[in-house]
C-alpha positions in Angstrom: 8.2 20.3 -12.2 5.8 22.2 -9.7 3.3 19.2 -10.0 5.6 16.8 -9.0 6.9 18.8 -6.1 2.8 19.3 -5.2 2.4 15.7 -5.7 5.0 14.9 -3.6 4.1 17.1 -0.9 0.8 16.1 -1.0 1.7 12.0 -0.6 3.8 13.2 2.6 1.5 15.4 4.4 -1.3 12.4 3.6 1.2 9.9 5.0 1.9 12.2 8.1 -1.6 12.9 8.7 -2.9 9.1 8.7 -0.7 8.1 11.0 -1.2 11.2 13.5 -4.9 11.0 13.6 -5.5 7.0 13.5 -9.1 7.0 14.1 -10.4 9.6 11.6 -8.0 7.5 9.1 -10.0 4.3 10.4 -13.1 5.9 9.7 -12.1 7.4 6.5 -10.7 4.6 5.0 -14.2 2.5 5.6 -15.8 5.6 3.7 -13.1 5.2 0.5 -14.1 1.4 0.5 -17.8 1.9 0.9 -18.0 4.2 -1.7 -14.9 3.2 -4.3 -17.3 0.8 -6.5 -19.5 3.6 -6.7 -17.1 6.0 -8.2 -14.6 4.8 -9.6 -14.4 4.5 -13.3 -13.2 1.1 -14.0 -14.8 0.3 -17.2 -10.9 0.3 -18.7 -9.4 -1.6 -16.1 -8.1 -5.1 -17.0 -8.3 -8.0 -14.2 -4.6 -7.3 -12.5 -5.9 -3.4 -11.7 -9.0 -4.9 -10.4 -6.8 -7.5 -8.3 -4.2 -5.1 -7.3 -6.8 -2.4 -6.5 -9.0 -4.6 -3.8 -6.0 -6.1 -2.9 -5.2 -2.2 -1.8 -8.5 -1.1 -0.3 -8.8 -4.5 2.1 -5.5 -4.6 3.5 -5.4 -0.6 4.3 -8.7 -1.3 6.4 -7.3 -3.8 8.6 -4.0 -2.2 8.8 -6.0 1.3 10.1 -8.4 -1.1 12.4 -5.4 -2.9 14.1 -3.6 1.0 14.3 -6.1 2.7 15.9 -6.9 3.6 19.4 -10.9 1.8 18.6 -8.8 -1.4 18.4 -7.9 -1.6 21.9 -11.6 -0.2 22.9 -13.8 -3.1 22.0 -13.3 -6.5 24.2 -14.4 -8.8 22.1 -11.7 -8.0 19.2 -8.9 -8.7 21.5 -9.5 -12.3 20.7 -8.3 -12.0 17.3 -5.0 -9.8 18.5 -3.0 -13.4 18.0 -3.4 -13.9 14.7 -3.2 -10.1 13.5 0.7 -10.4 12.6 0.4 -13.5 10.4 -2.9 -12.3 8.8 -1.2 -9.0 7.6 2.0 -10.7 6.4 -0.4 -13.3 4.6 -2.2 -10.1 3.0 1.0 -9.1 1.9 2.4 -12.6 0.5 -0.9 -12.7 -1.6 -0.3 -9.0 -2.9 3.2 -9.8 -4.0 1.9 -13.2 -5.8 -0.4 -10.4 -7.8 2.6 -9.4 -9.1 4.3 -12.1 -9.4 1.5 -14.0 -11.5 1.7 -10.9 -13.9 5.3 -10.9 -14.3 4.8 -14.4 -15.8 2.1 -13.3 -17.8 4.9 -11.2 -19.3 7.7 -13.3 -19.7 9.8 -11.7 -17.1 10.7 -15.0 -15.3 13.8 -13.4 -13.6 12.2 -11.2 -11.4 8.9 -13.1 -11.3 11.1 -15.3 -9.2 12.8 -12.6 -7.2 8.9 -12.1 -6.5 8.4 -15.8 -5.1 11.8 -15.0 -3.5 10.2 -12.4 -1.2 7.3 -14.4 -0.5 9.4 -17.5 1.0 11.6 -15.0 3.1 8.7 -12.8 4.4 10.0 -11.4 7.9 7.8 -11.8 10.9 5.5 -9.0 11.6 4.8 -7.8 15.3 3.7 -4.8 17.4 6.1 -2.1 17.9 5.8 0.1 21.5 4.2 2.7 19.1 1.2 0.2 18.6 2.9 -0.1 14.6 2.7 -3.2 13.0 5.5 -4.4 10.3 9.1 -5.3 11.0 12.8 -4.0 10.4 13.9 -6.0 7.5 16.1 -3.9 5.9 17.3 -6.1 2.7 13.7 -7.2 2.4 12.4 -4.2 2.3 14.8 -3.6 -0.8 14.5 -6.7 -2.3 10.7 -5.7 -2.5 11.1 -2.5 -3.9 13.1 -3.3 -6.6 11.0 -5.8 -7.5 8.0 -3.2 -7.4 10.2 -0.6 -10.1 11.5 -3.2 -12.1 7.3 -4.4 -12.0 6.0 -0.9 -13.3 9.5 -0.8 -15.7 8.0 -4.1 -17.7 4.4 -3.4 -17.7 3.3 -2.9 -20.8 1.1 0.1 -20.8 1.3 3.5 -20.6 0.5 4.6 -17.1 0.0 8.5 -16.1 1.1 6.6 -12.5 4.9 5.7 -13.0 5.7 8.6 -11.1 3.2 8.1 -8.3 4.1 4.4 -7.9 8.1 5.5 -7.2 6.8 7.9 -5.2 5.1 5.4 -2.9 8.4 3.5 -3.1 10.9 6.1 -2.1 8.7 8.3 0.3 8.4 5.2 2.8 12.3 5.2 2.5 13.2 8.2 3.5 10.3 8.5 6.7 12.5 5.3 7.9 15.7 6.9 7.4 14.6 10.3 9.1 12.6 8.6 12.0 16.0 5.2 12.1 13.0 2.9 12.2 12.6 0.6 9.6 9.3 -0.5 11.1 7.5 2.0 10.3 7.9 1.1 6.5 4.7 -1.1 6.0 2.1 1.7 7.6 3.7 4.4 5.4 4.0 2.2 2.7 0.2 1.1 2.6 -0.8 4.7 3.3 1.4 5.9 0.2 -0.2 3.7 -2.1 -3.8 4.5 -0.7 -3.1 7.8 -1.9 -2.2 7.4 -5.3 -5.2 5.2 -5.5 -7.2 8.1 -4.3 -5.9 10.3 -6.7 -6.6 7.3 -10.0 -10.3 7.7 -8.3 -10.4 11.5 -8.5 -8.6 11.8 -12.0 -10.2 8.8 -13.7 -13.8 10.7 -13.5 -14.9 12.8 -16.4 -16.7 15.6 -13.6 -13.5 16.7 -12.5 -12.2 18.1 -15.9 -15.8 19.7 -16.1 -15.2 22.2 -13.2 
């Protein structure tokens, strides 16, 4: 029980943190995607963890570029500021079809199409006043998680991460319901699951149970 509570507390002060201090998050999250293919231990991964874990580590680089204060800094990036909204909601149409395509694999038509559901009624993203990108969404934002339990419900192998991944559903959640903006969901959410993947990096290499 005291692991969980650790684990939880952990995920929320992580969450907090990154989206205090946006330019130390910027600059660590290029470190964790320089050096991830150097340490992880993937030599038991199948293709959807390779997908789903790139499709992570990418999205959570632009998301902490386009959040930080060295955004706004350089000139010449202002030229892409346009497109930012519908690149990140393409990012995350392409991460849901991960899912989606694996749900198939599996036979679990029903909410493989609840999957394509989401993708064909993806809100508009946009720029809050709090330099926050996502949108308020409500239903969609619980259409999606659903989707995302009932996707680690069906998969067909044991994961030490069941708890981790509901934990990146739920802690989202409840920083929208204690701050009453839903907007906020996408940068918590990304950051929630950036931890977990963090923590499959640190526990998936032998060194650590040496010490």
């Amino acid at each position: 029980m005291l692991s969980y509570l650790a684990l939880v507390s952990c995920c929320i002060l992580f969450v907090i943190l990154t989206e205090k201090y946006r330019t130390f998050t910027l600059y660590f999250t290029i470190f964790i995607a320089l050096t991830f293919p150097f340490i992880a231990d993937t030599s038991r991964w199948n293709w959807f963890y390779f997908a789903k874990t790139y499709s992570v580590i990418i999205p959570i680089v632009f998301l902490s570029t386009v959040q930080s204060k060295f955004y706004y800094k350089l000139e010449w990036l202002k030229i892409f500021h346009p497109y930012v909204p519908n690149t990140a909601r393409l990012i995350l149409a392409l991460n849901i079809a991960e899912g989606c395509i694996l749900l198939f694999s599996l036979k679990q038509y029903s909410t493989a199409l609840l999957c394509l559901i989401l993708i064909m009624t993806m809100p508009k993203f946009s720029f809050n006043e709090k330099q926050n990108l996502g949108f308020d969404n409500i239903i969609w934002i619980i259409g999606y998680s659903y989707c995302f339990i009932l996707g680690f419900m069906f998969y067909p192998k044991d994961t030490n991460f069941f708890f981790p991944g509901l934990m990146a559903i739920f802690i989202p959640i409840i920083f929208c319901l204690t701050l009453r903006d839903w907007n906020v969901w996408l940068t918590f959410r990304v950051y929630s699951i950036y931890f977990i993947l963090i923590l499959d990096v640190i526990f998936s290499q032998r060194w650590f149970f040496d010490f």
